[in-house]
N, C-alpha and C positions, 0 to 999 in steps of 0.2 A: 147326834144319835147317842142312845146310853142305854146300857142294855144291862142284866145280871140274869143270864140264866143258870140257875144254881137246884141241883134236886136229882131225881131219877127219872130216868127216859128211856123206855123200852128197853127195861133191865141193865141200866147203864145210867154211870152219875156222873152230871158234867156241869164244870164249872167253866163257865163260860161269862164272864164281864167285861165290859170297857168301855171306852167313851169317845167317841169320833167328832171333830170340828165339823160345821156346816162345808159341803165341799170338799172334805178331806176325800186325798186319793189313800185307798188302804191296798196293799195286797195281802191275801191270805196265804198264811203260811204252812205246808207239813203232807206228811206223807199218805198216799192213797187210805180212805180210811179213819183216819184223823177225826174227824169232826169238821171238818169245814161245810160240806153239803147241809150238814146237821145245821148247822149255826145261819147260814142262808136263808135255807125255807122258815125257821122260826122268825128271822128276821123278816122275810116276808111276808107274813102272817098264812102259810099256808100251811104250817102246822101249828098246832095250838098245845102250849105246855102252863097248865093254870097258874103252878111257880113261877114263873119267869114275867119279869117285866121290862119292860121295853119301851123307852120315850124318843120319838123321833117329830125332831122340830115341834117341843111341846109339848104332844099329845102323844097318849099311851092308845098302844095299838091295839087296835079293834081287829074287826073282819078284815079278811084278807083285801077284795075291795074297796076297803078305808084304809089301806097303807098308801104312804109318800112311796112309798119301794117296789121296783119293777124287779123280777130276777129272769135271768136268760140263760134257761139249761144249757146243756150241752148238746141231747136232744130234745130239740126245739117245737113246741106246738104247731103245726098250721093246721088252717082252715081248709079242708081239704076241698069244699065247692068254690073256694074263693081264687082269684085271678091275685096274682104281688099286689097289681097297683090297690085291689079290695083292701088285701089286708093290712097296709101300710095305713089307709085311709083309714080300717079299722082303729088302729092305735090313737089317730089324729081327733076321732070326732069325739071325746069326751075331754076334750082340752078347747076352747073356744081362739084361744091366742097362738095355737099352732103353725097356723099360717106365718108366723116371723120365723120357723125355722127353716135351714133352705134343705128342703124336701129332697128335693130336684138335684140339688147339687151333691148331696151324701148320697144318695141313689146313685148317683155314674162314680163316685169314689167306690162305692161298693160293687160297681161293677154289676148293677141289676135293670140299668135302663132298656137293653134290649129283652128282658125277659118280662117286662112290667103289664105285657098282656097273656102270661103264660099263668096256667094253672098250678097252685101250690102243690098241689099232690105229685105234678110232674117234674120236681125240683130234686135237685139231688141234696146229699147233707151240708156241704159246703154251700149252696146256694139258699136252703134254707135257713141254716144258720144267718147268713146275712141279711137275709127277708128279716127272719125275727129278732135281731139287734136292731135294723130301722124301723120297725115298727114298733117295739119298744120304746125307744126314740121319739118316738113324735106322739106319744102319752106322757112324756115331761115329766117322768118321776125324780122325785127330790133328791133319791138315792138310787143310785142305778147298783144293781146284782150281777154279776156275770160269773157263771159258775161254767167250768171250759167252753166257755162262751168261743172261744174260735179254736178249738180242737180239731175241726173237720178244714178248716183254711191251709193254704198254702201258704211259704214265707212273704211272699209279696201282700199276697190279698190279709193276712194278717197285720202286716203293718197300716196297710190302708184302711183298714178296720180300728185299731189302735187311733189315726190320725182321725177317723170320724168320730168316734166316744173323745178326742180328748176337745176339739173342736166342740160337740154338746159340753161338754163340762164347764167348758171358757163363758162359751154363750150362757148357758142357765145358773152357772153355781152351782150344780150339782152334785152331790158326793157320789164315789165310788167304791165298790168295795169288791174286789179282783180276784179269784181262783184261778189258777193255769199251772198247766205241768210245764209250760212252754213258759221260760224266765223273761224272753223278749219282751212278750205285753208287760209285764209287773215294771221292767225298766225303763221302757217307755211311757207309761200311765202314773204310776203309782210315785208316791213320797215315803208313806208311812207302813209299817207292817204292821199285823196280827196272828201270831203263830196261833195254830193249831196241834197238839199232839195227847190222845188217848180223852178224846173231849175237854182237854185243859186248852185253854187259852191266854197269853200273853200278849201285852201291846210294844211295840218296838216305833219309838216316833223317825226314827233314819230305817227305808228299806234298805240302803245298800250298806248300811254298816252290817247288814243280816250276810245279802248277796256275795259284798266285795269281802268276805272272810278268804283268807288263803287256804283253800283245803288242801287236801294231800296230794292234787294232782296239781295245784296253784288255779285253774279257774279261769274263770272271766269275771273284769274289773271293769264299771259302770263310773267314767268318770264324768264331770259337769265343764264344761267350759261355752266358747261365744263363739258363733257361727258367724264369719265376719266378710268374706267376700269369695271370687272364685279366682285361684293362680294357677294357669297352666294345666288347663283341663281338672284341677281338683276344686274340692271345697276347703276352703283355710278354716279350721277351730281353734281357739286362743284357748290352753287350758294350760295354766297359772304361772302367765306370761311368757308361754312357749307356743312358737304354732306345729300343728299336725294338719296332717293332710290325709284325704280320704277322697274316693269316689261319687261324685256328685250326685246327691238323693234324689227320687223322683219330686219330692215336697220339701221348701226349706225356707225362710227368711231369715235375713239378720236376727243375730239375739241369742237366746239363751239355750243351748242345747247339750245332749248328750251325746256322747260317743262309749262303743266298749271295746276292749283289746282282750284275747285270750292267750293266755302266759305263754301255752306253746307256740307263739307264732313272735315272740318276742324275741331276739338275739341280743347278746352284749357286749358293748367294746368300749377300749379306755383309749385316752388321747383325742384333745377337740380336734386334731386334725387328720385324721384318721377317715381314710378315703372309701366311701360303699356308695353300691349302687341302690342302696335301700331308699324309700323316699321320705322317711320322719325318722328324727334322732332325737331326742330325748334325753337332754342333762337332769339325770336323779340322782341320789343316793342311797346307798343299800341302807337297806332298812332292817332287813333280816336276811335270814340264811339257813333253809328247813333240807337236811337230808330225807329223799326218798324210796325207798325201793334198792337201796346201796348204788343205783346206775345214775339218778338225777338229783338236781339242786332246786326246790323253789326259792327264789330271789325276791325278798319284798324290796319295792323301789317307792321312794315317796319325794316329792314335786314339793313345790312351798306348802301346800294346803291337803293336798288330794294323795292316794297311795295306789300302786296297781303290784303284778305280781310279772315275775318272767320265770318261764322251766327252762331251764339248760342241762346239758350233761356235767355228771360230778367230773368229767374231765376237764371241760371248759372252766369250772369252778379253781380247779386246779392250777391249772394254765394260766388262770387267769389272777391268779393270787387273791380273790375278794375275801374284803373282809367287810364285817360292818361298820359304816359311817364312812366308807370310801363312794367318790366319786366314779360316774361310769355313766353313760351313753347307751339309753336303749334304741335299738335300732328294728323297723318295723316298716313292710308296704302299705299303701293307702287301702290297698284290698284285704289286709290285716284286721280295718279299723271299721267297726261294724256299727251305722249310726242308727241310734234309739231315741230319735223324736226331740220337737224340742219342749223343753218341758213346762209347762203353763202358758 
């Protein structure tokens, strides 16, 4: 996908370029307002800006019905006479090779199999919403849109939403390109950024070089490591040759996965023999040392490869004599460690 929308648009001038690999996961980046809704529908050809060109997989986009790209508001279309199972089928019958997707199986992930002879109009938002993601879905667009595509979800039903777009992604190739206020989907789905701010746009090819930024409260840190077996009621993650440990996911195999830790639930302490009842300890090194608010410290910690953040109090700081490039022990419970899919 390659795009350059460049000009004025409804009394507003926006520069908006960039260039996505086949497949590429993108999140959209920026604040209510932005441009990002902007840049979606043009992308999906449902607004027409005569400046702006647009080549996806080849061909410069026509009629909104001649795009590769599905997008999925946040309020969601249905068909108000139609029954779920209608409108899923809707999605399916302008694609002939639909049938290899598993219908059936994303249906009970989404949590829609017993309402599949229930009236659309009878649906609530959350339930609609996930009607029109599977049904999107089984139209097999090239590039799939989701613009707060699971705003109306709960934390659970969100992830399992996450795990069936990333599931179509794997199967088709697909590319992605992500809107949410909610940072969970972006870390779970997404690889690569494209901010949005005042109709400007920039491309960022690391999202979490965007995400894992230390802000002034220190944050949550989206690290990568290998989902490798289960010890004593947890799940072990190998991230850069240390194991963590976490609460066993509803969904998980061997392999490649993510986990994220939020600074303030981080403790620190020096000496490897140094006795707590915490369940993951973590040998890093300070990396930084950000004074906040005169009461707290964020603490950047960085691992052989990968960096995360811990807050403490400027007393502990204190007490604790840190400096940078000293050695120290972050120490954290598995219910800390909050796991975001595994990625591709």
């Amino acid at each position: 996908m390659k795009f350059s929308i460049q000009g004025h648009w409804r009394g507003q001038q926006l520069d908006l370029q960039g260039q996505f690999a086949p497949g590429e996961r993108v999140a959209l980046l920026g604040a209510s307002g932005a441009g990002k809704t902007t840049l979606l529908r043009l992308l999906a050809g449902l607004d027409h800006m005569p400046e702006a060109q647009i080549d996806i997989a080849g061909k410069t986009l026509g009629r909104a019905w001649q795009s590769p790209c599905s997008l999925v508001h946040q309020q969601p279309v249905m068909f108000a006479h139609h029954r779920v199972e209608q409108t899923v089928h809707f999605g399916a019958r302008f694609r002939p090779n639909s049938q290899a997707l598993p219908m059936r199986e994303w249906a009970e992930a989404l949590d829609l199999t017993d309402l599949w002879q229930q009236s659309c109009a009878a649906l609530s938002g959350g339930q609609q919403q996930r009607v029109a993601l599977l049904r999107t879905l089984m139209s097999q667009p090239a590039w799939l849109l989701l613009d707060e595509s699971f705003a109306a979800l709960d934390a659970l039903s969100r992830v399992r939403a996450c795990d069936v777009v990333a599931d179509y992604c794997r199967r088709t190739g697909a590319g992605l390109l992500l809107a949410s206020h909610h940072d969970s989907p972006q870390r779970i789905l997404c690889d690569s950024a494209y901010s949005v701010d005042q109709l400007t746009g920039s491309y960022q090819p690391n999202l979490f070089d965007q995400l894992n930024r230390v802000s002034s409260e220190g944050g949550m840190t989206t690290l990568s490591g290998t989902a490798e077996q289960l010890t004593k009621g947890f799940l072990a993650v190998l991230v850069d040759r240390q194991s963590l440990y976490l609460a066993v996911p509803e969904c998980w195999q061997p392999g490649n996965a993510r986990i994220s830790l939020e600074a303030s639930e981080i403790s620190i302490a020096l000496g490897d023999q140094h006795q707590t009842s915490m369940v993951n300890r973590l040998k890093a090194i300070v990396d930084t040392l950000v004074s906040i608010d005169g009461e707290r410290v964020v603490v950047g910690l960085r691992l052989d490869q990968q960096r995360f953040s811990a807050t403490i109090s400027l007393w502990s700081r204190q007490r604790l004599e840190l400096v940078v490039g000293q050695t120290v022990f972050a120490e954290f419970k598995a219910a800390a460690v909050q796991w975001h899919g595994q990625a591709h």
